[in-house]
C-alpha positions as CSV (number, residue, x, y, z in Angstrom):
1,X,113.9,122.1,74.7
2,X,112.8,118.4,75.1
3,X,114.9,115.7,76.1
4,X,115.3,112.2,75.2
5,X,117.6,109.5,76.8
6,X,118.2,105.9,75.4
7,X,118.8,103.5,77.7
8,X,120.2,100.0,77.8
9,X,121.9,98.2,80.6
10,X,125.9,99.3,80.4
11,X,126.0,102.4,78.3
12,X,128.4,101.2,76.3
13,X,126.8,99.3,73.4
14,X,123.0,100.0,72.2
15,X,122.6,103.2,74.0
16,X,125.4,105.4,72.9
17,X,125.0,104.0,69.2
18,X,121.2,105.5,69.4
19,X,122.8,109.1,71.2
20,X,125.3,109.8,68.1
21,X,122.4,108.6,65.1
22,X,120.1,110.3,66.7
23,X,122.0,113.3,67.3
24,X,123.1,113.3,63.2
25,X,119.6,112.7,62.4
26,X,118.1,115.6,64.7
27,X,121.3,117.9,62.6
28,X,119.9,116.3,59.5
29,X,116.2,117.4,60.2
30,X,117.3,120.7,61.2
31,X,115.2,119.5,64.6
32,X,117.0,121.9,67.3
33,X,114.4,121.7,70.5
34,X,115.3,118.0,71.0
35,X,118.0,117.3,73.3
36,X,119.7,113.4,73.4
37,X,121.2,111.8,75.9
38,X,121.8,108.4,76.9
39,X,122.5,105.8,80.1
40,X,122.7,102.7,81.6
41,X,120.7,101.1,84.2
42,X,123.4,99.3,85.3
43,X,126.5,101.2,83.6
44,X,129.7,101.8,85.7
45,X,130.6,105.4,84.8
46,X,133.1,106.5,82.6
47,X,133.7,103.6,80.3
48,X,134.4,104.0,76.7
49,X,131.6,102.6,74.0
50,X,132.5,99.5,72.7
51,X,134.8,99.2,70.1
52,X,132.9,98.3,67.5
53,X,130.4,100.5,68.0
54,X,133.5,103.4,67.7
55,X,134.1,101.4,64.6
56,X,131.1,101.5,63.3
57,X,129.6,105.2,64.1
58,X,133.5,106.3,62.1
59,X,132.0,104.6,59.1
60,X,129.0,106.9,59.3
61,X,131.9,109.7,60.3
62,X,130.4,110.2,63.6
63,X,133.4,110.7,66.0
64,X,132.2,108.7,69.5
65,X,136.1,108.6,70.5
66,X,135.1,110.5,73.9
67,X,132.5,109.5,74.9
68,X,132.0,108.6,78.6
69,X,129.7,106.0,80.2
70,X,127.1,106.9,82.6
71,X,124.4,105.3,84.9
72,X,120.7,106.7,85.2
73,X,120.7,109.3,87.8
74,X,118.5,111.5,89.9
75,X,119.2,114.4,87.5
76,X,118.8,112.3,84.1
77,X,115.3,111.1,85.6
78,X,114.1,114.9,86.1
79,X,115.1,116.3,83.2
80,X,114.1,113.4,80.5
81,X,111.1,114.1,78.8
82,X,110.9,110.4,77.2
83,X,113.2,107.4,78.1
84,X,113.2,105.1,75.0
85,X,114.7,101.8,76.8
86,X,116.2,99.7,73.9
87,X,114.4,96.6,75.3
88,X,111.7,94.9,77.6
89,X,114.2,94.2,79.9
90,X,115.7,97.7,80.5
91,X,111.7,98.8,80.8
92,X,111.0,96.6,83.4
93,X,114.1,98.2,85.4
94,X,113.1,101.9,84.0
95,X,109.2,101.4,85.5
96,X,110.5,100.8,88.9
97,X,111.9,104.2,89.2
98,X,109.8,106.3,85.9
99,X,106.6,106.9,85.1
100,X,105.6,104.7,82.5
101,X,103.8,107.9,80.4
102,X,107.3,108.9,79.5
103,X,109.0,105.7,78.3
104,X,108.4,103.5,75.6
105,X,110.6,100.4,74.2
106,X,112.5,99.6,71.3
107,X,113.6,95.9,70.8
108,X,116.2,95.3,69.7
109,X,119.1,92.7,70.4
110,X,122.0,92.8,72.1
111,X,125.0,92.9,69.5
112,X,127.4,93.0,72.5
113,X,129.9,90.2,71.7
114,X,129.2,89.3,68.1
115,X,129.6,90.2,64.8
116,X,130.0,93.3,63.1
117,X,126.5,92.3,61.0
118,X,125.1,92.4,64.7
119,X,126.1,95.7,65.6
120,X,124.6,97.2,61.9
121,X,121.5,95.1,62.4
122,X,121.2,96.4,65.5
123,X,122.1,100.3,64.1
124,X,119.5,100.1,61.7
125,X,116.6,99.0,63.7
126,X,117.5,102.0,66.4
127,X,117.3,104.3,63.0
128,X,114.2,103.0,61.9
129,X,112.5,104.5,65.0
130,X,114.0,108.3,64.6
131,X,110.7,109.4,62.8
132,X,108.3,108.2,65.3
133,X,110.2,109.0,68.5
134,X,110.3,112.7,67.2
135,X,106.7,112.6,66.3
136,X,106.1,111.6,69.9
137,X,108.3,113.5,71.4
138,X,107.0,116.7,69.8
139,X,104.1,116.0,71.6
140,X,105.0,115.1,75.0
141,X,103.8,117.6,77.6
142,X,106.7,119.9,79.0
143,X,107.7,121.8,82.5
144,X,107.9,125.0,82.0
145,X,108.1,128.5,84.6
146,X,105.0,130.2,85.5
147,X,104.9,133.5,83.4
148,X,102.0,136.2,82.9
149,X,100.2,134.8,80.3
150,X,99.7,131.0,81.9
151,X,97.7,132.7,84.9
152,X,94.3,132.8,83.4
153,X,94.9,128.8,82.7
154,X,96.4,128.5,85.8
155,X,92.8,129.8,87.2
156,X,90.4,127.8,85.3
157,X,92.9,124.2,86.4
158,X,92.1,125.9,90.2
159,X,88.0,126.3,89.6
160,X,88.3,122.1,87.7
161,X,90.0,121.3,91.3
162,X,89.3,123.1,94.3
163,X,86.7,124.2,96.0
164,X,88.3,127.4,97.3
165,X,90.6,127.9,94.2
166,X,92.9,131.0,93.6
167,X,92.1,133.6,91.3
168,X,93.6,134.6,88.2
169,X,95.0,137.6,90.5
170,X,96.8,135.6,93.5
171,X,98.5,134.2,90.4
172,X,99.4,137.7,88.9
173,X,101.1,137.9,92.4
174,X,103.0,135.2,92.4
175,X,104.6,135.7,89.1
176,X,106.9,138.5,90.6
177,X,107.1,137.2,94.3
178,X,111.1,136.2,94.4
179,X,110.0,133.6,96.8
180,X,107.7,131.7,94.6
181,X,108.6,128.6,92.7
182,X,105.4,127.4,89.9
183,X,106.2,124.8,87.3
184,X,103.5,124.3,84.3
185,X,102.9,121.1,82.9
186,X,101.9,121.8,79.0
187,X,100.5,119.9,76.3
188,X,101.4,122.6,73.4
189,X,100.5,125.7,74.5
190,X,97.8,124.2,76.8
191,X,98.3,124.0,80.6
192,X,97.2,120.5,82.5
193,X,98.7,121.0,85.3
194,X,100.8,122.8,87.5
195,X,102.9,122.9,91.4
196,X,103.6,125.6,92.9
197,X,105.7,126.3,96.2
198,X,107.3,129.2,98.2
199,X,111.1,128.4,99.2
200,X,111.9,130.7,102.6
201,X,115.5,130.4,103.4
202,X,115.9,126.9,101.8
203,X,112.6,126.2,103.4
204,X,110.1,125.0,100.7
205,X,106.7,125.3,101.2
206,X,103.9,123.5,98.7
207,X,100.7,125.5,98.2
208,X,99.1,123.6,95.6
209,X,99.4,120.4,93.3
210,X,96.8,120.1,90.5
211,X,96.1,118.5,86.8
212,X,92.9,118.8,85.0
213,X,91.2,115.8,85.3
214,X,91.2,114.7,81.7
215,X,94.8,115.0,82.1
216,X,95.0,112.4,85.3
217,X,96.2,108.7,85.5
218,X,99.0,109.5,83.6
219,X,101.7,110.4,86.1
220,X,101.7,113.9,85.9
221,X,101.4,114.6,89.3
222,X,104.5,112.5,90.2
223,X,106.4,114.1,87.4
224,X,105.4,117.8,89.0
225,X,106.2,116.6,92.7
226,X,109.9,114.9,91.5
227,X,110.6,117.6,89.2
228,X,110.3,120.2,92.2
229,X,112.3,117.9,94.8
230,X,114.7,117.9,92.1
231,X,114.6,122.1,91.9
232,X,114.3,121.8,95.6
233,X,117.7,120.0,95.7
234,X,119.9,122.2,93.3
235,X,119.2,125.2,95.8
236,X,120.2,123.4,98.7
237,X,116.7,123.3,100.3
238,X,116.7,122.0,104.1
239,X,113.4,120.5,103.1
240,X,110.1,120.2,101.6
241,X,106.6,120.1,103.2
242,X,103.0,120.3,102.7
243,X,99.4,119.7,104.0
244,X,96.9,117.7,102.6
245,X,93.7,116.9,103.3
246,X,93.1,113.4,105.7
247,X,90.4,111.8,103.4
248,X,92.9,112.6,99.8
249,X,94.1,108.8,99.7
250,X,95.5,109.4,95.8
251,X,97.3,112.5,97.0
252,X,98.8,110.8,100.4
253,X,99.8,108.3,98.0
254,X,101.6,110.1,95.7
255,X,103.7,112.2,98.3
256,X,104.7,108.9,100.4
257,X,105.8,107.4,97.4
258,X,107.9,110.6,96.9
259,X,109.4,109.6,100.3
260,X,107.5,112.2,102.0
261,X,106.6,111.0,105.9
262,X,103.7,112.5,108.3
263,X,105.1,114.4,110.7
264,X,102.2,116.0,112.1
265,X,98.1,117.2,111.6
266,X,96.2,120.8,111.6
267,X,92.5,120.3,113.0
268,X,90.1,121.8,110.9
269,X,92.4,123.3,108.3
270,X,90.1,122.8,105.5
271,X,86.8,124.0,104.9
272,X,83.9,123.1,102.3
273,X,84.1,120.4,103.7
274,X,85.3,121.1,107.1
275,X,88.4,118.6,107.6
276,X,91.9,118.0,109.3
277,X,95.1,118.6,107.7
278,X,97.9,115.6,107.5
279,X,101.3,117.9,107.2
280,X,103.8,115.5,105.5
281,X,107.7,116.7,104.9
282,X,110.1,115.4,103.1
């Protein structure tokens, strides 16, 4: 199931207009693996929609009387596969805190305040983008559990990135190891990328983070590293930690931007090449 969340400022205007169309469009298509959703950057929680966008959605007998007001989250930013902020603004607020490979923007202006007209102006131009936004989030890549038949991908990523990679076997092993928590990143049916980690009595321990290298520059990693902080956090982990090689700049990075913090080293951990471990936590 993919997910897409519109977003505007107060999620009470633009953004819960483009959650009910899109939903009757998605019913329409007889589209059932997209999910919608919809918040604000700035919304305060729990507000009705605005009243003439009630109105309006009633003419197009969609019933919006319930619907509740909320402001982008740590669980809305996990589980979105594509933000589609509803103008530059919002996506100048959205790329502080998202990767930009899953957002894209939609102009369209602010009917907040004015007419009726406005507000189905405004309607039309969010419907005019339904076709495309599926399209592309069709093909979005997905994070998806580690079964069986991803561990002979899940090899060849290892051979693309390591220089003492696991083998399709250590994989087999982990697939049925209770401890063991492996997210996929896929494109399709096509793995390109993947984290995996052992949680030990709310202890969570990262063994690998990897992404072909066609696949890189794009995010993915971050996505990966959030999306199991996020896991990490639903089962009430203590905490998080991993080591990493002193010279991997990209990867120290990554996890510092994460909030992880350096909290000790391993000498010679590494081989081919012989190098030190930095152990960061989180």
């Amino acid at each position: 199931m993919k997910i897409v969340t519109y977003i505007c400022n107060g999620n009470t205007c633009r953004s819960p207009m483009a959650e009910a169309m899109y939903r009757r469009y998605l019913q329409m298509k007889k589209v059932d693996n997209i999910k919608v959703m919809s918040a604000g950057t700035s919304a305060f929680p729990g507000e009705k929609a605005d009243e003439k966008v009630t109105k309006l959605m009633s003419k197009l007998k969609i019933d919006i009387a319930d619907y509740k007001s909320k402001r982008v989250n740590y669980e809305i930013l996990n589980e979105t596969d594509l933000f589609v902020c509803l103008d530059s603004s919002v996506a100048v607020t959205m790329a502080e805190i998202c990767d930009n490979n899953r957002m894209i923007t939609i102009d369209t202006k602010n009917p907040n305040g004015r007419d009726e007209k406005a507000y189905a102006d405004c309607a039309k131009s969010i419907y005019d983008s339904f076709e495309m936004i599926t399209n592309l989030i069709l093909s979005t890549p997905e994070i998806c559990q580690m079964t069986e038949d991803d561990t002979e991908q899940l090899a060849y990523i290892e051979k693309e990135c390591f220089s003492n990679p696991w083998s399709k076997n250590a994989f087999m092993e982990e697939v049925s190891n209770p401890l063991a928590r492996f997210y996929l990143l896929k494109d399709e049916k096509k793995v390109i990328g993947y984290i995996g980690a052992h949680n030990i009595s709310g202890e969570v321990y990262i063994t690998n983070i990897a992404v072909l290298p066609d696949y890189r520059r794009h995010g993915y990693a971050k996505r990966l590293l959030m999306f199991l902080c996020y896991m990490s956090e639903k089962e009430d982990a203590s905490f998080i930690t991993l080591e990493v090689r002193r010279s991997n700049e990209a990867a120290i990075s990554l996890y510092e931007k994460c909030g992880f913090e350096a909290v000790g080293e391993r000498k010679s951990f590494y081989s081919d090449p012989k190098e030190d471990a930095i152990i960061y936590k989180l």
